[in-house]
C-alpha positions as protocol buffer text, in pm:
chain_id: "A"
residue {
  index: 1
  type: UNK
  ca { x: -7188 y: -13642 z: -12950 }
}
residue {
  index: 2
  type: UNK
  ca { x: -7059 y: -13669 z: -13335 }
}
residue {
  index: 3
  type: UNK
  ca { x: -7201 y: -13948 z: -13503 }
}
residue {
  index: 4
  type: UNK
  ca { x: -7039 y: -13851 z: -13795 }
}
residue {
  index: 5
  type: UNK
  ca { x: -6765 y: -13575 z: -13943 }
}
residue {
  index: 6
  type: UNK
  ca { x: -7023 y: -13406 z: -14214 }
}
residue {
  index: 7
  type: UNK
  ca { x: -7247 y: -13318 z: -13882 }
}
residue {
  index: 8
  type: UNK
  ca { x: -7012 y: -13199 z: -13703 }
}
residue {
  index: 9
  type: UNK
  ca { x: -6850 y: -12956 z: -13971 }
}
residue {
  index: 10
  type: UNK
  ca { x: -7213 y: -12826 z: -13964 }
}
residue {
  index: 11
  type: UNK
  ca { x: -7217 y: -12779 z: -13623 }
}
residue {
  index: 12
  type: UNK
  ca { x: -6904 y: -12564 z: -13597 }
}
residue {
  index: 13
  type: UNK
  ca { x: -6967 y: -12393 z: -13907 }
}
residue {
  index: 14
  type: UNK
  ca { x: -7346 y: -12308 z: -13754 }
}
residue {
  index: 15
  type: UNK
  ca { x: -7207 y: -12214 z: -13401 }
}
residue {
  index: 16
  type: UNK
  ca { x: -6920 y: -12012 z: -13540 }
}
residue {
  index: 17
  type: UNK
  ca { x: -7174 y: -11843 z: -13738 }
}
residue {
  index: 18
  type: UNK
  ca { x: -7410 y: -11751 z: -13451 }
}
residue {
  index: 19
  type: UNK
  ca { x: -7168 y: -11678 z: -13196 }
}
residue {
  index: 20
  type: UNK
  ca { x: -6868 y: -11504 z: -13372 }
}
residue {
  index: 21
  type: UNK
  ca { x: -7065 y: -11356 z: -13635 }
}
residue {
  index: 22
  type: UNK
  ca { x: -6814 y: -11553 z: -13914 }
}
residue {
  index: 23
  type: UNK
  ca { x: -7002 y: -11475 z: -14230 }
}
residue {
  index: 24
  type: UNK
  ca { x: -6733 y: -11757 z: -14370 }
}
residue {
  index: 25
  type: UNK
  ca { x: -6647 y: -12037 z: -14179 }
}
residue {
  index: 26
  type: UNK
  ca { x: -6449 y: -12265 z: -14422 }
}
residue {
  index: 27
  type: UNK
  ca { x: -6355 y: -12658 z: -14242 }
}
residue {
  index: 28
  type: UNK
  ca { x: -6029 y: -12769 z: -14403 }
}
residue {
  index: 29
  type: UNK
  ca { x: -6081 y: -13116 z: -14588 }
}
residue {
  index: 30
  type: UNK
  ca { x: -5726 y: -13291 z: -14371 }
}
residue {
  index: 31
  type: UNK
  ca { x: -5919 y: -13138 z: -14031 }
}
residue {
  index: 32
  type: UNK
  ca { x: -6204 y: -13388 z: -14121 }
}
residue {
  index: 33
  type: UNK
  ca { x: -5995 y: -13625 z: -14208 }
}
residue {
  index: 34
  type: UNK
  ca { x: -5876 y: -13590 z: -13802 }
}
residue {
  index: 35
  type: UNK
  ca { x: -6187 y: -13612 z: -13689 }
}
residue {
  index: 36
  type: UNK
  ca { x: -6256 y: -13922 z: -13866 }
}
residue {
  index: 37
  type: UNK
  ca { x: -5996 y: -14082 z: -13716 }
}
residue {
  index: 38
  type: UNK
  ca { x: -6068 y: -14030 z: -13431 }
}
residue {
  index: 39
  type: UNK
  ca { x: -6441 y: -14114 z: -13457 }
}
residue {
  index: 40
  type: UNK
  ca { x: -6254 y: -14472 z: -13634 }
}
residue {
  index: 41
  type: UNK
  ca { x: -6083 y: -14482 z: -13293 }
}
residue {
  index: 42
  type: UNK
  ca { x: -6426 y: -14486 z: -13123 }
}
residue {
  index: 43
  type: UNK
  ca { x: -6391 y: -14130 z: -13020 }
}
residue {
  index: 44
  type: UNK
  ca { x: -6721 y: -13975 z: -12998 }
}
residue {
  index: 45
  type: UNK
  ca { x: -6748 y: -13676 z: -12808 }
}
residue {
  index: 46
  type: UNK
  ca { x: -6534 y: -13321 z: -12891 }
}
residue {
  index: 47
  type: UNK
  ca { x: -6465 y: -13020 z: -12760 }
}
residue {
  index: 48
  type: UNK
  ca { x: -6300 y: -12711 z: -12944 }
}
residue {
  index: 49
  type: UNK
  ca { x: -6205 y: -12354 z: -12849 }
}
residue {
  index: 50
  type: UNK
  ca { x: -6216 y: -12091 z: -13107 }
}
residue {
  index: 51
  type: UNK
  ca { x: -5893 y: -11816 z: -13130 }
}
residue {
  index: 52
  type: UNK
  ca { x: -5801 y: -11536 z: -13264 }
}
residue {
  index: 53
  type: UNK
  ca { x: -5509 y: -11604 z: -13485 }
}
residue {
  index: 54
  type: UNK
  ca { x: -5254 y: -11313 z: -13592 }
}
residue {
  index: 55
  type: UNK
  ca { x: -4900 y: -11258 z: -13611 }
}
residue {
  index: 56
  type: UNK
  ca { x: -4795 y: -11221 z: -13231 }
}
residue {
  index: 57
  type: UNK
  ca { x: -4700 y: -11492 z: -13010 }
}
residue {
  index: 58
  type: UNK
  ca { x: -4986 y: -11621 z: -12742 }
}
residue {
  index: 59
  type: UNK
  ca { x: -5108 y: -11846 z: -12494 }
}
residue {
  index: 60
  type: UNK
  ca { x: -5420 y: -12056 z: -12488 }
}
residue {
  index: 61
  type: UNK
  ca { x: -5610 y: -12069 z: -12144 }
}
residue {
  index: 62
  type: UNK
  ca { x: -5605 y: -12431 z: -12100 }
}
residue {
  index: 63
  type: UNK
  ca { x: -5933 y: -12653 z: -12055 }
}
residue {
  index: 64
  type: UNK
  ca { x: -5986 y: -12902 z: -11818 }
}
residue {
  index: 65
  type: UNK
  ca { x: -6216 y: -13190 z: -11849 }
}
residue {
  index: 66
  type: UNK
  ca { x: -6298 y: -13480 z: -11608 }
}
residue {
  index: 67
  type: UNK
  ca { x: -6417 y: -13820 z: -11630 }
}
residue {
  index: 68
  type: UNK
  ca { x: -6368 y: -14150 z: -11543 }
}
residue {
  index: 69
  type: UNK
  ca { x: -6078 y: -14326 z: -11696 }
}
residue {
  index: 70
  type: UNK
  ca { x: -5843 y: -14578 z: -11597 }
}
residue {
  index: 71
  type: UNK
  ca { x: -5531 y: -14391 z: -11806 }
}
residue {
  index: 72
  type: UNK
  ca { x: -5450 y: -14039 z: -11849 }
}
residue {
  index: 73
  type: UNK
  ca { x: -5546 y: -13883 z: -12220 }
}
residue {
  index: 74
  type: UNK
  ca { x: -5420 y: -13532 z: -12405 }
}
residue {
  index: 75
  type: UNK
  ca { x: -5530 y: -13471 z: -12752 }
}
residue {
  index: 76
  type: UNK
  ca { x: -5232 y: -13354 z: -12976 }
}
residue {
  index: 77
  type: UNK
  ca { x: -5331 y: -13522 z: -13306 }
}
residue {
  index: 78
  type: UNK
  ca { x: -5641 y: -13282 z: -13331 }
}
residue {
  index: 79
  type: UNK
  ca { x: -5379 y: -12980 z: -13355 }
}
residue {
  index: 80
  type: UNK
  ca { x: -5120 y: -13122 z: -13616 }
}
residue {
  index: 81
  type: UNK
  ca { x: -5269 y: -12870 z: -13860 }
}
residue {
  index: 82
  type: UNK
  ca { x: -5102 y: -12583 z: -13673 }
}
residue {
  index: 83
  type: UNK
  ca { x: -4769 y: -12440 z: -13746 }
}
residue {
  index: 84
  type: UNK
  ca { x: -4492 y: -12379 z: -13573 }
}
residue {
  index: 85
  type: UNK
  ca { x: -4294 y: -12448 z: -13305 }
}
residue {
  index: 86
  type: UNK
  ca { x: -4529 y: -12514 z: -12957 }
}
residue {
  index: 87
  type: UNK
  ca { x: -4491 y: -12601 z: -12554 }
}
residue {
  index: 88
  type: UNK
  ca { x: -4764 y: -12824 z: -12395 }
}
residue {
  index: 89
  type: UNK
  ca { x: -4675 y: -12807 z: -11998 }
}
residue {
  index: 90
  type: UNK
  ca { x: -4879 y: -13067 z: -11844 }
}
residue {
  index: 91
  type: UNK
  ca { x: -4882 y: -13131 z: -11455 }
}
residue {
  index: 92
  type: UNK
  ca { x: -5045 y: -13461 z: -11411 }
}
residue {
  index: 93
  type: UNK
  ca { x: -5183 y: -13614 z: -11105 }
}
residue {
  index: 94
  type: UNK
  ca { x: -5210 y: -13976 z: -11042 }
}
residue {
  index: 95
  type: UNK
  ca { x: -5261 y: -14229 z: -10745 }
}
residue {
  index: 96
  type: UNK
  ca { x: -4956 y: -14428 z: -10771 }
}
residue {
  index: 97
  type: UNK
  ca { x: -4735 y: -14256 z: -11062 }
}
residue {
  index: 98
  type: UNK
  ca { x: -4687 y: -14243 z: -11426 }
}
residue {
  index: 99
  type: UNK
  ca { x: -4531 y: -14556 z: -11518 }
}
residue {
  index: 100
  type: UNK
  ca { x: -4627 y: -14605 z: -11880 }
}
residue {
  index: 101
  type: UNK
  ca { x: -4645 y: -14365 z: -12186 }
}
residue {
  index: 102
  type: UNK
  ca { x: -4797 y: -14424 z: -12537 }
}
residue {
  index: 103
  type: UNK
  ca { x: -4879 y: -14220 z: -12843 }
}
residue {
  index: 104
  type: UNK
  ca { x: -4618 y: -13943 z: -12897 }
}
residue {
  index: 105
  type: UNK
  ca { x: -4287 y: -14032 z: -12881 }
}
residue {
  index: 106
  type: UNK
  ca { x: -4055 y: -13976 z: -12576 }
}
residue {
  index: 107
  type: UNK
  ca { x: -3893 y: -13768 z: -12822 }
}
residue {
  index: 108
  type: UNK
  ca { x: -4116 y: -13486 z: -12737 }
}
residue {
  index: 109
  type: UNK
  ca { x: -4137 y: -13478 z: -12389 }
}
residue {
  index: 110
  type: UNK
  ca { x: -3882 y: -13346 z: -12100 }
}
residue {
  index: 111
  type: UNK
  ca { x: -3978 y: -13511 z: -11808 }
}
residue {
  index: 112
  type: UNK
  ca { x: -3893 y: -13389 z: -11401 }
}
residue {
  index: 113
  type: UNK
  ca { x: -3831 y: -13650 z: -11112 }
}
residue {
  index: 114
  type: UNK
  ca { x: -4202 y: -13765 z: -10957 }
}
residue {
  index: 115
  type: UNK
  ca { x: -4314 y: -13598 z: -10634 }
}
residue {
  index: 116
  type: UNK
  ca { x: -4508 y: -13774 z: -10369 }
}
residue {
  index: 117
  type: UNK
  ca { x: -4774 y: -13527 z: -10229 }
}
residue {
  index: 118
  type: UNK
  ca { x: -5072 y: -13509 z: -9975 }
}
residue {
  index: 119
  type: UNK
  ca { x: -5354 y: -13513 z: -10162 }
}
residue {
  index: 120
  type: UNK
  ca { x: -5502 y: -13249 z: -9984 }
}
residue {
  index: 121
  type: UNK
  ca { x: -5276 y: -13024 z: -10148 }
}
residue {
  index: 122
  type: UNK
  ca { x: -5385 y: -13077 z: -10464 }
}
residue {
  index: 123
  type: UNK
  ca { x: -5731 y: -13000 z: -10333 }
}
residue {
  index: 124
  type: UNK
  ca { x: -5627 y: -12660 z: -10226 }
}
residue {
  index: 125
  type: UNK
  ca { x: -5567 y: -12568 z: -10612 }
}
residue {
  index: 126
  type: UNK
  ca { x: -5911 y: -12531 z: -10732 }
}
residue {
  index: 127
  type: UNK
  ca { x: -6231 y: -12646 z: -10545 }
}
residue {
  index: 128
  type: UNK
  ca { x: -6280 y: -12849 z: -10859 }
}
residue {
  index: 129
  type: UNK
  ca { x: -6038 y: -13037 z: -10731 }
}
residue {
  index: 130
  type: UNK
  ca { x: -6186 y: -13098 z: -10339 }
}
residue {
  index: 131
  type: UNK
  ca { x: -6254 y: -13513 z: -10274 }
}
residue {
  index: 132
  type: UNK
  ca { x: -6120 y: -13583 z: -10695 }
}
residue {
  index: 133
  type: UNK
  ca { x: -5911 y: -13879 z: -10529 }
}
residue {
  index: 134
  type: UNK
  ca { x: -6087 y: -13971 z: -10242 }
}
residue {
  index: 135
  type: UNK
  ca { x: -5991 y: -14159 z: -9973 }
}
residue {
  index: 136
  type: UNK
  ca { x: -5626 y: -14173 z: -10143 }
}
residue {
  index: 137
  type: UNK
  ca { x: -5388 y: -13992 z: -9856 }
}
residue {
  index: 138
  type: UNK
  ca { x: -5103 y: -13902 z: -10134 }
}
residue {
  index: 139
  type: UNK
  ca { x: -5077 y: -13840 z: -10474 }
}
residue {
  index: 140
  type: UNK
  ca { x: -4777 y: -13874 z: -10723 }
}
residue {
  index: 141
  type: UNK
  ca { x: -4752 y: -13548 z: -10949 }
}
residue {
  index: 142
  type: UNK
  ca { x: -4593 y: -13592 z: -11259 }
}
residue {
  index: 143
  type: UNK
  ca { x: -4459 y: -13266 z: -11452 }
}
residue {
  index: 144
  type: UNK
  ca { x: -4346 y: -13285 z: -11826 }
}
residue {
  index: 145
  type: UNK
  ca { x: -4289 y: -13037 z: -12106 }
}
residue {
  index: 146
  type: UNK
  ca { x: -4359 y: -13129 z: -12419 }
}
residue {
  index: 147
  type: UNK
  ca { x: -4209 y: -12959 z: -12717 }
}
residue {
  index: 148
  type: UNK
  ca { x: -4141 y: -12953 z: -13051 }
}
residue {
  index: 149
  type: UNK
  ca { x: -4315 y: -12846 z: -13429 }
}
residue {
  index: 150
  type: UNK
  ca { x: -4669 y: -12872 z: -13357 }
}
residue {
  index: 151
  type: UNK
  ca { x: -4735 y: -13020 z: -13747 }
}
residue {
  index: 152
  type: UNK
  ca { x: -4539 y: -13367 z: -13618 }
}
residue {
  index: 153
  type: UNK
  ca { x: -4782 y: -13421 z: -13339 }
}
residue {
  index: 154
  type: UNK
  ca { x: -4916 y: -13707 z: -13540 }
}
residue {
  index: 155
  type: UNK
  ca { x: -5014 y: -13915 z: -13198 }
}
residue {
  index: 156
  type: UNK
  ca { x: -5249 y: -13837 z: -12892 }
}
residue {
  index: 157
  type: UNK
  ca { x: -5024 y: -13913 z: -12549 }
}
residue {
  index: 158
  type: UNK
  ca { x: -5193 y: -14174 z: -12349 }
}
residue {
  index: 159
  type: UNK
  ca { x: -5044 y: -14243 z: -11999 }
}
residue {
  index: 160
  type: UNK
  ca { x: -5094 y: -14511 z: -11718 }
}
C-alpha cells in the first residue's frame, strides 16, 4: 500500500537494489509526479515490473490482476514516460458487454464486433479463470487494439 510517493520511491529504489543488484537506481522527478496523481485519485495500491531496456524491439509478458470491481480498469497513464510507438491488445470479458468507455480517447483504440460466448470457455483458458463468473451461462468478449505513441497516453481506460 503507498501512503505516499517519497515511500514508495524508497521502496523500488531498495527492492531494485536487493534483487537486481542496481548499484544506481535513479526515480525520475515527472514518474512521481504519476504516482501522485494517482494516489490524488485515491489510488493506493501498485504494482510494477522491472525490464531490460535496449535497442531491439520486445514484448512484455502481460500481468493479470483480479478483484472486485463494478467497471473494467487498464493503467496507461503510469507508462506515458515511455517512448515510442506501442500496441496494448486487450481481450476483455464481461457479463453483459462493453457499453461504455472513459479515459483514453476512442482515438486510440480499434475495436472488433462483440462475441457472445459460454462461459465455460473462458474457463478452459487458464484455471485461474474456473467459476470467475459464476453462475453467469455466457459471457460477452470484447477485443480491442489500442495503439498509438505511448508518451500521449495521458489517461487510464476505464470501461463499463
Amino acid at each position: 500500500q503507498v501512503l505516499d510517493p517519497d515511500g514508495f520511491v524508497n521502496f523500488v529504489q531498495s527492492h531494485l537494489k536487493e534483487k537486481y543488484g542496481a548499484q544506481e537506481a535513479p526515480i525520475q522527478p515527472d514518474f512521481i509526479g504519476i504516482i501522485e496523481d494517482y494516489l490524488d485519485d485515491g489510488f493506493k495500491w501498485f504494482a510494477f515490473d522491472a525490464i531490460v531496456v535496449d535497442e531491439s524491439d520486445n514484448s512484455r509478458e502481460p500481468i493479470a490482476y483480479r478483484f472486485k470491481s463494478d467497471r473494467v480498469f487498464y493503467p496507461m497513464r503510469i507508462s506515458q514516460l515511455e517512448r515510442g510507438e506501442t500496441e496494448v491488445e486487450m481481450l476483455v470479458f464481461t457479463p453483459t458487454g462493453v457499453t461504455e468507455f472513459g479515459g483514453l480517447s476512442a482515438d486510440h483504440f480499434d475495436r472488433e464486433k462483440q462475441v457472445s460466448l459460454p462461459s465455460v470457455e473462458v474457463d478452459s483458458l487458464s484455471e485461474q479463470w474456473t467459476g470467475f463468473f459464476g453462475a453467469i451461462e455466457d459471457v460477452v468478449l470484447d477485443q480491442w487494439a489500442i495503439r498509438g505513441d505511448i508518451s500521449g497516453f495521458d489517461q487510464d481506460v476505464w470501461v463499463w
